[in-house]
KEKE-3310 file (N, C-alpha, C; in steps of 0.2 Angstrom, whole numbers, plus 5000, padded with zeros to 4 digits):
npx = (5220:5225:5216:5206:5208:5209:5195:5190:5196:5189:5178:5178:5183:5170:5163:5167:5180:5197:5211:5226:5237:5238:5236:5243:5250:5260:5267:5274:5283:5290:5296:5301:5311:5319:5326:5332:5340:5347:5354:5364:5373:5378:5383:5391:5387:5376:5367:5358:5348:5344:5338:5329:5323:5315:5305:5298:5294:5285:5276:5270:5260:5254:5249:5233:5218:5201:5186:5176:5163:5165:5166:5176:5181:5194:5203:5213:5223:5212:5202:5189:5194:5189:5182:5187:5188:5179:5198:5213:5222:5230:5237:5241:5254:5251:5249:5234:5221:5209:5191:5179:5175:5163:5149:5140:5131:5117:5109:5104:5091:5086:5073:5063:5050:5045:5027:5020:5008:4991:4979:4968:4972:4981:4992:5004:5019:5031:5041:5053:5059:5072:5073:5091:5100:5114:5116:5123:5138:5146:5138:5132:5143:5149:5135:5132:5136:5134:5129:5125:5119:5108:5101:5094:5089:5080:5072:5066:5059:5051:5042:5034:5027:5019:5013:5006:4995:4986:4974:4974:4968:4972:4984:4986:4982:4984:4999:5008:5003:5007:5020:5022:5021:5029:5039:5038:5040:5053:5061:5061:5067:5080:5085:5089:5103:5108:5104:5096:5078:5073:5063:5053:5048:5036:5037:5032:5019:5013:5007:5001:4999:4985:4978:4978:4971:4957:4954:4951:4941:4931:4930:4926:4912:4907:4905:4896:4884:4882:4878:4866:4859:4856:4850:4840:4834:4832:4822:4812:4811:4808:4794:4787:4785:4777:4765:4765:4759:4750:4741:4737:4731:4720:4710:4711:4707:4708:4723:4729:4727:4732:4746:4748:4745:4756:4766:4764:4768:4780:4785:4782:4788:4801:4809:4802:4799:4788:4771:4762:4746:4733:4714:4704:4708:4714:4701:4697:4703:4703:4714:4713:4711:4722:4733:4730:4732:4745:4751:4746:4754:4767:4767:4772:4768:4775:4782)
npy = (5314:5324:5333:5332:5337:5352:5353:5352:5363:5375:5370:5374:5388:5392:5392:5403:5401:5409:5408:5404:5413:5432:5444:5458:5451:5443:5451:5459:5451:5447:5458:5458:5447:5451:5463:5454:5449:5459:5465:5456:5452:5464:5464:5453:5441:5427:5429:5441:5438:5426:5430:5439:5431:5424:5432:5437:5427:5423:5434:5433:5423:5429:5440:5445:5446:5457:5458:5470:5469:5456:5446:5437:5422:5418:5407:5400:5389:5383:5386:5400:5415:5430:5441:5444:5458:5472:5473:5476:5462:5451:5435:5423:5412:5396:5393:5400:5400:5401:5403:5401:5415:5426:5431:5445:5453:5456:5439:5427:5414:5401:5392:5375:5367:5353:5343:5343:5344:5352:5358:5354:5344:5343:5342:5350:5362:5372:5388:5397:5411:5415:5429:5433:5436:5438:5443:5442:5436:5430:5418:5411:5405:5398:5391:5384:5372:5372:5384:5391:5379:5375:5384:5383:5370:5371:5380:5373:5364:5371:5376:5367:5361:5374:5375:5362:5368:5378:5380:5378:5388:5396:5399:5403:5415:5423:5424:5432:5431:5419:5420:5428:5421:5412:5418:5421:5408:5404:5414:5409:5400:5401:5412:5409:5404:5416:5421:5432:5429:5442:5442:5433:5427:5420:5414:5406:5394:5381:5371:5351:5348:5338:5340:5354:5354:5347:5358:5369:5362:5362:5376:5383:5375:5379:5394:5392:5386:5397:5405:5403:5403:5414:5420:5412:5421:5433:5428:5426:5440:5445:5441:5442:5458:5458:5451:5459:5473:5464:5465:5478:5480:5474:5482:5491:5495:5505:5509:5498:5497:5509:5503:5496:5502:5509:5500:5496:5506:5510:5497:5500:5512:5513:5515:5503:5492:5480:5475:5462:5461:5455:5456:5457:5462:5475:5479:5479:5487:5498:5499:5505:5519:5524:5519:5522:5537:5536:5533:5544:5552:5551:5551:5564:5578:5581:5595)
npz = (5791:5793:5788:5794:5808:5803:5799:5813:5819:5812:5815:5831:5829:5823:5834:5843:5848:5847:5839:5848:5846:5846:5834:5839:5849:5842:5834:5842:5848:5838:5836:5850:5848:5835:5839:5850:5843:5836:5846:5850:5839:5840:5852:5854:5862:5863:5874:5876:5864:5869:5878:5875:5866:5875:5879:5868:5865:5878:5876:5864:5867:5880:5877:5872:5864:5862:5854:5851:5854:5861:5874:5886:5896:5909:5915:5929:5933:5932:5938:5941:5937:5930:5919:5903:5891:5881:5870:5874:5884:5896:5901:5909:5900:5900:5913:5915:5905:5892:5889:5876:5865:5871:5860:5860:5853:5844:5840:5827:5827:5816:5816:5815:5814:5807:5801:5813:5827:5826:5839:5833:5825:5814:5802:5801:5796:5802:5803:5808:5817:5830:5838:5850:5864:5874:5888:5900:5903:5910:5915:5905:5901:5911:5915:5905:5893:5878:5874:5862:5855:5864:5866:5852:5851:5862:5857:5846:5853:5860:5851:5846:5857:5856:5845:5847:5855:5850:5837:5821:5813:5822:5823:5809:5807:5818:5820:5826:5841:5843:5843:5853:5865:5863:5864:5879:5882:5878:5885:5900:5901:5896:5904:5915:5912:5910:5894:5884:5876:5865:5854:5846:5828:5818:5803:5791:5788:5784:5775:5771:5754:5748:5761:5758:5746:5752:5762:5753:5744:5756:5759:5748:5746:5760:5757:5744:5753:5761:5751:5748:5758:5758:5748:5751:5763:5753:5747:5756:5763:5750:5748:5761:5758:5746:5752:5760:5751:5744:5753:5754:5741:5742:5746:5740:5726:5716:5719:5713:5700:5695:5699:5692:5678:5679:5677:5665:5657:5659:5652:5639:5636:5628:5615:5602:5609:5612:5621:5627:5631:5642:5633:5643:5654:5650:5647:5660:5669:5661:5652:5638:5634:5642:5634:5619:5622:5627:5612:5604:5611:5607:5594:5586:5576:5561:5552)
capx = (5221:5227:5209:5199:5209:5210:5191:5190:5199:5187:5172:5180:5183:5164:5158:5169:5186:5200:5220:5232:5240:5236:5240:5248:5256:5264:5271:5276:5287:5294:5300:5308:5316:5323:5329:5338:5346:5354:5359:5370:5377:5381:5389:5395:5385:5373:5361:5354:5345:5339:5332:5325:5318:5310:5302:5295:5289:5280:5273:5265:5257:5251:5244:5228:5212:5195:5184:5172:5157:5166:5170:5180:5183:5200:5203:5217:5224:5204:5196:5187:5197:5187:5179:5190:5190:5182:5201:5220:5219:5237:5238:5252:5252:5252:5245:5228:5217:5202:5186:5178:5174:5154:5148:5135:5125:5109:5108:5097:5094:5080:5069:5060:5044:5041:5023:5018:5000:4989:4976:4963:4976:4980:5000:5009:5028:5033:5048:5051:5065:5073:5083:5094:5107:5117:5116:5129:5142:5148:5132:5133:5152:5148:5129:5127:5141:5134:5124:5121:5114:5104:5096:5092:5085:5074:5065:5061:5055:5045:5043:5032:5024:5014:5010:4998:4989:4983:4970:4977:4966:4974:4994:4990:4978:4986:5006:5011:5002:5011:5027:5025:5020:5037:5045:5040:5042:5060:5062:5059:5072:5085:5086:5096:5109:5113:5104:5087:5076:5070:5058:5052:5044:5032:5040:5029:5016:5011:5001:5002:4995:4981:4974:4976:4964:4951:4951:4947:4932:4926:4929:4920:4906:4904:4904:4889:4881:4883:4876:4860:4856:4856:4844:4832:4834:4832:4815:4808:4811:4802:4788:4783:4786:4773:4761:4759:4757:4743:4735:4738:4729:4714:4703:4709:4709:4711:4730:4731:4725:4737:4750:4747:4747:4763:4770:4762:4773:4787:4787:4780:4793:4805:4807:4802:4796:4780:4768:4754:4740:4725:4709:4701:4716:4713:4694:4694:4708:4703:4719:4712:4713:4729:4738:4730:4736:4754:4752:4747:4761:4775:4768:4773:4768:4778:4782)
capy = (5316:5334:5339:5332:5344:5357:5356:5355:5370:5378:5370:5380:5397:5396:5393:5407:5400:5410:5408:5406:5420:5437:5449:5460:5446:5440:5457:5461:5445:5446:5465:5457:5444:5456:5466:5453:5446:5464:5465:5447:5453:5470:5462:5447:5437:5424:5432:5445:5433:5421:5431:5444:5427:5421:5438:5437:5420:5424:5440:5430:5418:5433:5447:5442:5454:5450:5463:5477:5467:5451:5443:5430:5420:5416:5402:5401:5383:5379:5390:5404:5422:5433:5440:5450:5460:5470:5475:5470:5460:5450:5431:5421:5407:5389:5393:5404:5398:5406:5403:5402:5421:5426:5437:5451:5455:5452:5435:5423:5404:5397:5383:5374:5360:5349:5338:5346:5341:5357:5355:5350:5338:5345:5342:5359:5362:5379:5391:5402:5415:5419:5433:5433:5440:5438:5450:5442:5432:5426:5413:5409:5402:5394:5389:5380:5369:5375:5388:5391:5372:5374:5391:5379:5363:5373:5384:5369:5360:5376:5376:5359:5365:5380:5372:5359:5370:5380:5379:5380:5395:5403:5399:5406:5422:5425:5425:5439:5429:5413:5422:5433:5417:5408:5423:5418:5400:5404:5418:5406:5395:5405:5418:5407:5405:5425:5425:5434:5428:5447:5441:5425:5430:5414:5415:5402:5390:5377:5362:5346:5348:5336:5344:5360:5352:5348:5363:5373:5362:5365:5382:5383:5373:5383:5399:5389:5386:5404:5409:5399:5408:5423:5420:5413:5427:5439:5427:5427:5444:5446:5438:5445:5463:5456:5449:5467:5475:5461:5469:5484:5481:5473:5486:5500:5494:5511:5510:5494:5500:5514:5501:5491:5506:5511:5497:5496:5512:5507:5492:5503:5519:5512:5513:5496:5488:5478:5471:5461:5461:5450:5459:5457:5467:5481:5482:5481:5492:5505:5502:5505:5525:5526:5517:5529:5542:5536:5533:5550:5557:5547:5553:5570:5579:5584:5604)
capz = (5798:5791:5783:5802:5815:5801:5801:5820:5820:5808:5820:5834:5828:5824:5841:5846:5849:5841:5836:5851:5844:5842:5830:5842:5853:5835:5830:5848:5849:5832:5838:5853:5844:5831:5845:5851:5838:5834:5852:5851:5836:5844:5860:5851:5866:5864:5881:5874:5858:5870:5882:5869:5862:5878:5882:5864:5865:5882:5874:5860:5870:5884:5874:5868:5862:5862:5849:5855:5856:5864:5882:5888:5905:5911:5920:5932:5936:5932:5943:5937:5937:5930:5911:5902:5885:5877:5871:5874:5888:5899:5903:5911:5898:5904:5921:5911:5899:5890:5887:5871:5868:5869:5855:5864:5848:5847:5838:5826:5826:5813:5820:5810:5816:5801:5804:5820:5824:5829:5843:5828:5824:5807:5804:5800:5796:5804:5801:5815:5819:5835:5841:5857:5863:5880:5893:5905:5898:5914:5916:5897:5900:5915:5918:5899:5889:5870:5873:5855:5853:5870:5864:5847:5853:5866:5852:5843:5858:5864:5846:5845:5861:5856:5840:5849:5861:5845:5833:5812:5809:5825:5819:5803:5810:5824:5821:5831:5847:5843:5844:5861:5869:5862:5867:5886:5885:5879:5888:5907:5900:5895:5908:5919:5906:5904:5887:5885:5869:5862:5849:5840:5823:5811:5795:5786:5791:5780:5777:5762:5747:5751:5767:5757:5742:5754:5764:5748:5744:5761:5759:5742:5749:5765:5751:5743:5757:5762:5748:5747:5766:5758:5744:5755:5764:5751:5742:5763:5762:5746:5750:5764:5756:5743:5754:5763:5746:5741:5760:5756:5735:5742:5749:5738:5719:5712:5720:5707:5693:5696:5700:5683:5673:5678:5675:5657:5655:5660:5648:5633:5635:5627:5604:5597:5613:5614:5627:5624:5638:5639:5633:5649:5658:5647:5650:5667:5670:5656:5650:5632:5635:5642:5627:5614:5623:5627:5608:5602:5613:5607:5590:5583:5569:5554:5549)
cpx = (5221:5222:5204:5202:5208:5200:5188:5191:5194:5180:5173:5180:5177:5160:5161:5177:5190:5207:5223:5234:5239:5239:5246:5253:5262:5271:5277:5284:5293:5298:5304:5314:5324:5329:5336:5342:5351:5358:5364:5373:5379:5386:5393:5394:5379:5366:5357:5347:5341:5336:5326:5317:5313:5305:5298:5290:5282:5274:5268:5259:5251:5246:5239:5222:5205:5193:5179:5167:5159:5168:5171:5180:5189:5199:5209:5218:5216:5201:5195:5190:5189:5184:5185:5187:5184:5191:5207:5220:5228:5235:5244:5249:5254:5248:5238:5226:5211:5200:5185:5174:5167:5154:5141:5130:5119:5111:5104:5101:5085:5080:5064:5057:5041:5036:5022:5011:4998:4985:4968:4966:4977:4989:5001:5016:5028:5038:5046:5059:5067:5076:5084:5098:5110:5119:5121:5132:5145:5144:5131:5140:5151:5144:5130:5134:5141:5128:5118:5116:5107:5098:5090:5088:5079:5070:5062:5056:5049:5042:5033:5025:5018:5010:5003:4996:4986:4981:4975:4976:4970:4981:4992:4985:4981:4995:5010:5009:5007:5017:5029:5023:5028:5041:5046:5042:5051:5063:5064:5064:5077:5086:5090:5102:5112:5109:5096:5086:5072:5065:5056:5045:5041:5035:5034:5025:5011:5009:5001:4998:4988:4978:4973:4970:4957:4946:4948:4941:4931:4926:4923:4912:4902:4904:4896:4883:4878:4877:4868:4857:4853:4851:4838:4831:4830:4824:4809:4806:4803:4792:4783:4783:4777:4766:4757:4758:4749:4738:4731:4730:4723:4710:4706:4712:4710:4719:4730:4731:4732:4744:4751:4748:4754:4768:4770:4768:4780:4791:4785:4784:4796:4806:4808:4800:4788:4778:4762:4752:4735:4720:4705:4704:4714:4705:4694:4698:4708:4710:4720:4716:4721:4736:4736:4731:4742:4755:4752:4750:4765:4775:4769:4772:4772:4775:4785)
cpy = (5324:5335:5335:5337:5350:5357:5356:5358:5376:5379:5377:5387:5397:5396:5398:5407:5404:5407:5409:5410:5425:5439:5454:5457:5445:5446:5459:5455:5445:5454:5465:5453:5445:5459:5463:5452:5452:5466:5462:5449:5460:5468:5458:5442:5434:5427:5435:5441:5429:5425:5435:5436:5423:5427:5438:5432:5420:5429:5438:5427:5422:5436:5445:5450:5450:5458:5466:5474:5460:5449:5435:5427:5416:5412:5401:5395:5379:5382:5395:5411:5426:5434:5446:5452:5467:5475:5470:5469:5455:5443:5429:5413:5401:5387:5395:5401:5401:5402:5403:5410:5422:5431:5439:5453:5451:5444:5430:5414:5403:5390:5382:5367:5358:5343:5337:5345:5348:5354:5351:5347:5337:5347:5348:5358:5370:5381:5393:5407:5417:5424:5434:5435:5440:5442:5448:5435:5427:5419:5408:5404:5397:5388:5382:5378:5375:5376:5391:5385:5370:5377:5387:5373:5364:5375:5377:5367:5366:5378:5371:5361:5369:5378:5367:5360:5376:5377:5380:5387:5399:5404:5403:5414:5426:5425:5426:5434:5424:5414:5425:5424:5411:5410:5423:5413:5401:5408:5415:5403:5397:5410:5416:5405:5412:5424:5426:5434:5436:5447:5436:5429:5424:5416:5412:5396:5386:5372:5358:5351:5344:5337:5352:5359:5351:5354:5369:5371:5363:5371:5384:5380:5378:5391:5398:5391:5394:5410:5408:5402:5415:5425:5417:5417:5431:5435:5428:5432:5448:5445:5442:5454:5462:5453:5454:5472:5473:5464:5473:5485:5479:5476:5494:5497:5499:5511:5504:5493:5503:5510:5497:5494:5508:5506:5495:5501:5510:5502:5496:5509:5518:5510:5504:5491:5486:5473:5468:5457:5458:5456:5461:5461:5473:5483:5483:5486:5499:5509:5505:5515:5528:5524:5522:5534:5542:5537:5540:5556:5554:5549:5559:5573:5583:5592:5603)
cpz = (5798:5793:5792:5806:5810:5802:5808:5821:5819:5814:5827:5835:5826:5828:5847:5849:5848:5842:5844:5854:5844:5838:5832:5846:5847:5834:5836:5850:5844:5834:5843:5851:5840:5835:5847:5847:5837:5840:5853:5845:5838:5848:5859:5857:5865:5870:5877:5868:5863:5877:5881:5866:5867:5880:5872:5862:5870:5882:5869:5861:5876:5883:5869:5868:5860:5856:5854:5859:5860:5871:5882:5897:5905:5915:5922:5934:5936:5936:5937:5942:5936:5922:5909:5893:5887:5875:5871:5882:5890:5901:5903:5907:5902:5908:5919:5905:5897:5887:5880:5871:5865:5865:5859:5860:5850:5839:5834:5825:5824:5815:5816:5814:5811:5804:5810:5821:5829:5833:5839:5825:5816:5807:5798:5798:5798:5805:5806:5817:5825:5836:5848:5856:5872:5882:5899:5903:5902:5915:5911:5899:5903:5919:5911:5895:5882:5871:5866:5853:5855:5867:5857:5849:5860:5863:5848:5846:5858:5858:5845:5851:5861:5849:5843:5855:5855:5840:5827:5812:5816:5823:5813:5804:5813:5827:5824:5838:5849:5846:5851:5866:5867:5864:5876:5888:5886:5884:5898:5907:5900:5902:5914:5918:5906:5899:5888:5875:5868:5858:5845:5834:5820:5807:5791:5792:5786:5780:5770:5761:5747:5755:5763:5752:5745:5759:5758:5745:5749:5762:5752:5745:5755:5760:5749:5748:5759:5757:5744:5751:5763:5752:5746:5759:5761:5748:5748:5761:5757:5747:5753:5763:5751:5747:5759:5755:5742:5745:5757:5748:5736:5744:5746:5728:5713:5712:5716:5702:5692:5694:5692:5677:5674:5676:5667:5653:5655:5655:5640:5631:5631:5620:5606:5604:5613:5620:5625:5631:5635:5638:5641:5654:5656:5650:5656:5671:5668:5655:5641:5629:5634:5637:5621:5619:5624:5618:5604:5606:5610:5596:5587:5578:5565:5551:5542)
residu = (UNK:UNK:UNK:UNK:UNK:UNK:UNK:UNK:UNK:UNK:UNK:UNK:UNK:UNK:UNK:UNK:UNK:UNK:UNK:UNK:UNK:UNK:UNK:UNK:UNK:UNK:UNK:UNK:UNK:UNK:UNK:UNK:UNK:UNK:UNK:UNK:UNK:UNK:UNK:UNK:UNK:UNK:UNK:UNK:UNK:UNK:UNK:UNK:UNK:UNK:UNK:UNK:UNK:UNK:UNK:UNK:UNK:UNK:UNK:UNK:UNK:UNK:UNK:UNK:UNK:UNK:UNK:UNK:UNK:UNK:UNK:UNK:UNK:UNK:UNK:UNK:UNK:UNK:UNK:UNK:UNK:UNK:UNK:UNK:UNK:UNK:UNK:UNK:UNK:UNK:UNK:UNK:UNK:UNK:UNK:UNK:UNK:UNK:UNK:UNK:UNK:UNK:UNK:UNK:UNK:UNK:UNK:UNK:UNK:UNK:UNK:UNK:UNK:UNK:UNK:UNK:UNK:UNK:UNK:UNK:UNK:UNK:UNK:UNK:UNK:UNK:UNK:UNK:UNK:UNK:UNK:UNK:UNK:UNK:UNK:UNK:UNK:UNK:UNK:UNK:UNK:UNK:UNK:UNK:UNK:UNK:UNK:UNK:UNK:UNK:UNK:UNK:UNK:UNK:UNK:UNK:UNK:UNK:UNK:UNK:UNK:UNK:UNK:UNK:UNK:UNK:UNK:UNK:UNK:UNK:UNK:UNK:UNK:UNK:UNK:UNK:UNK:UNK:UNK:UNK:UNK:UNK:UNK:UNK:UNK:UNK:UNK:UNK:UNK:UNK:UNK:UNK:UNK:UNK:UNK:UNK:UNK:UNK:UNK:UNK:UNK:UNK:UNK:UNK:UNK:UNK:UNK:UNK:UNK:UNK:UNK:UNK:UNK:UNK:UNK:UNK:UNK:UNK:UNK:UNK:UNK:UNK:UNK:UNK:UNK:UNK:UNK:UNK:UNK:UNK:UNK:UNK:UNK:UNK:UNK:UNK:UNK:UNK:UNK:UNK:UNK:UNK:UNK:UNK:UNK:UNK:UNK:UNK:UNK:UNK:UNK:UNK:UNK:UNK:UNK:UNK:UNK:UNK:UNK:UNK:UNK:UNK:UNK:UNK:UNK:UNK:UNK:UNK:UNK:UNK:UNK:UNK:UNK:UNK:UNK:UNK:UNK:UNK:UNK:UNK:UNK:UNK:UNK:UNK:UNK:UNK:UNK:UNK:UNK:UNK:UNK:UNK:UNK:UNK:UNK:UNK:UNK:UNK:UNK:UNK:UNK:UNK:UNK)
# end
């Protein structure tokens, strides 16, 4: 029984709750107390002690403090008073009750959509990071129970949502869009609460192990594929490059000659290379000539 209130105490002060008590109500209380007591031993009356000690006790219970960044709502017999902090702040206990006190900073809450089906129906899992932050605390107190929970179980949703009105390749291309577009959904929802969602960031966007196997052969395949296009391509290409060349060698065979000889060269320049041409190539080419004379250039006489 201890160890469950002590953790519902624990649950409490992290959804803003804090201590009854302050620090300075504590001190302030212990100082009148003191007080009296050395008063009743001064005067040798009882008064002073028990009124030092009710003025202590009411002190304790009064003076409350919220921190820089925080706000509170007093409630006054159940109505709503006002917000107070941040600071030291004065309730009449009993009558006054406070709120759970709203933290102002900007704030994050990871959401996470495990096996979300994209609109090409391809299950996903997606992290995702919000940050908010409450811009009036008064609406936060009093529009939404647990605002923390709400702001959390909307991003999922809205989460789920944007997921199946996009494609895969756009989730994992187009990050940044996903996010401005979660940042409005949330943003429509929230904003009658007091809090405004600042930013939704992807973190990760994932998909099995089997769906990723086959997108890699389909990508290796459309790669192939790719790369077949382009060598028929480049033998078209050829081709017709070659067939204006054949034009062009038909009605001028001295530019072929030329063309055959130089290629002769090209393939004989080079130490220790041989070519062998048909006889009939040679004579009708008169490429007999040209070989003895590549050959007594290439040979050099000795001093």
């Amino acid at each position: 029984m201890i160890y469950k209130m002590l953790k519902s105490k624990q649950e409490g002060f992290a959804k803003g709750e804090k201590m009854p008590i302050s620090g300075i109500g504590a001190a302030l209380g212990v100082i009148c107390i003191a007080a009296g007591v050395a008063a009743a031993s001064a005067t040798n009356s009882p008064f002073p002690a028990l009124g030092a000690s009710f003025i202590g006790i009411y002190l304790m219970f009064a003076i409350r403090v919220a921190d820089q960044w925080e706000k509170v709502a007093v409630l006054r017999l159940g109505r709503y008073v006002g917000l107070r902090g941040p600071g030291m702040f004065h309730i009449v206990p009993i009558v006054d009750s406070l709120s759970r006190f709203v933290d102002q900073r900007v704030r994050v809450a990871s959401v996470t959509a495990e096996s979300a089906l994209t609109r090409d129906t391809v299950p996903v899992n997606v992290d995702a990071i919000v940050f908010w932050v409450v811009w009036n605390a008064e609406k936060s107190i009093l529009e939404v129970e647990d605002f923390i929970g709400a702001i959390t179980l909307s991003a999922q949703t809205a989460l789920r949502e944007s997921i199946g009105r996009h494609h895969l390749a756009q989730m994992i291309t187009e990050r940044e869009t996903l996010g401005h577009e979660l940042q409005r959904i949330l943003d429509e929802k929230t904003n009658p609460w007091g809090i405004t969602v600042q930013s939704v960031e992807i973190r990760d966007v994932s998909i099995p192990h089997a769906l990723e196997d086959a997108m890699s052969r389909q990508a290796q395949a459309e790669r192939e594929r790719q790369a077949r296009i382009i060598l028929g391509q480049a033998e078209t290409e050829i081709a017709d490059n070659f067939s204006k060349a054949a034009l062009t060698y038909q009605d001028n065979p001295v530019a072929l000659h030329l063309r055959a000889m130089n290629m002769l060269y090209e393939a004989i320049k080079e130490k220790g290379s041989m070519v062998i041409v048909p006889s009939s190539a040679v004579e009708t080419m008169g490429l007999g000539g040209m070989l003895a004379t590549a050959a007594m250039g290439g040979s050099r006489p000795q001093v």
